[in-house]
C-alpha positions in Angstrom: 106.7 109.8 100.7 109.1 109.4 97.8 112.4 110.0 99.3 113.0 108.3 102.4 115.9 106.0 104.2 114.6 102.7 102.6 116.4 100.7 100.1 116.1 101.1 96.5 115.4 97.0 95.6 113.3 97.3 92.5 111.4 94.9 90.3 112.2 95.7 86.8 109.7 95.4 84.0 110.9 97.7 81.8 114.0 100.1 81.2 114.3 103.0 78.9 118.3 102.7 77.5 117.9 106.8 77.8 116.9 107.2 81.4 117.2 103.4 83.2 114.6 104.3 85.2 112.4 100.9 85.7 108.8 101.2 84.6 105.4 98.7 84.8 103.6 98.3 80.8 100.0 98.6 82.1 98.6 98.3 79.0 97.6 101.6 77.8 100.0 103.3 79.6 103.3 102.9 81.6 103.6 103.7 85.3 106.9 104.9 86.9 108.1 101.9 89.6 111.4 102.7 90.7 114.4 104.3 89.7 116.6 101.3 88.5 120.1 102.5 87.7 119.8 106.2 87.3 122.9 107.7 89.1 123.2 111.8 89.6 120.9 114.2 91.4 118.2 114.7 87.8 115.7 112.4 86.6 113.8 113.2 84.1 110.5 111.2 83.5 109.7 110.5 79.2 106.3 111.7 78.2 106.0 107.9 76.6 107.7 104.8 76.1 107.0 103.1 72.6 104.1 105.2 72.3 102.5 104.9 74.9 102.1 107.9 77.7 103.8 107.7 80.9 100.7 108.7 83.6 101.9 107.7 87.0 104.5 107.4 89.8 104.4 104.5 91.7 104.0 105.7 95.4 107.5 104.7 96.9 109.4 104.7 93.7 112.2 106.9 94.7 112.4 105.2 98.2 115.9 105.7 99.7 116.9 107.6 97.0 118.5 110.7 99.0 121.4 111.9 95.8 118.1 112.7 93.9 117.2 116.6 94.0 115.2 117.1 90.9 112.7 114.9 89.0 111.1 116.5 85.6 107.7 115.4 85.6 106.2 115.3 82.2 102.4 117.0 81.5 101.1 113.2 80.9 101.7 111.9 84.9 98.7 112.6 86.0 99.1 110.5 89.5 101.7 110.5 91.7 101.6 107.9 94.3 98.0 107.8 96.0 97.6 111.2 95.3 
């Protein structure tokens, strides 16, 4: 489940200055981990981060996250959570 009443504390390895959403450099690709500072009800995912593709959502990155009421999901996320 991706919004629910936990707490958003993130680790963050990596933060667009665009979106501040917090991401994880997996080497040949980036995976979305949490939502670091983003304020507002949009986020919109990038389609890549220093060229490199954005394929995944963390399962539980948007934990306790209950302002949110659209996320954009670019064609490269290919797996969303354990899905």
């Amino acid at each position: 489940m991706f919004f629910d009443a936990v707490g958003c504390t993130l680790t963050v390895e990596h933060k667009t200055e665009t979106e501040q959403l917090s991401f994880r450099d997996d080497g040949d690709h980036y995976t979305v981990i949490g939502i670091g500072t983003v304020t507002g009800s949009s986020v919109d995912i990038p389609e890549e981060i220093n060229g490199k593709p954005v394929t995944k959502i963390e399962e539980g990155a948007f934990n306790g996250c209950t302002d949110i009421t659209e996320v954009v999901i670019p064609k490269t996320v290919t797996e969303i959570g354990g899905l």
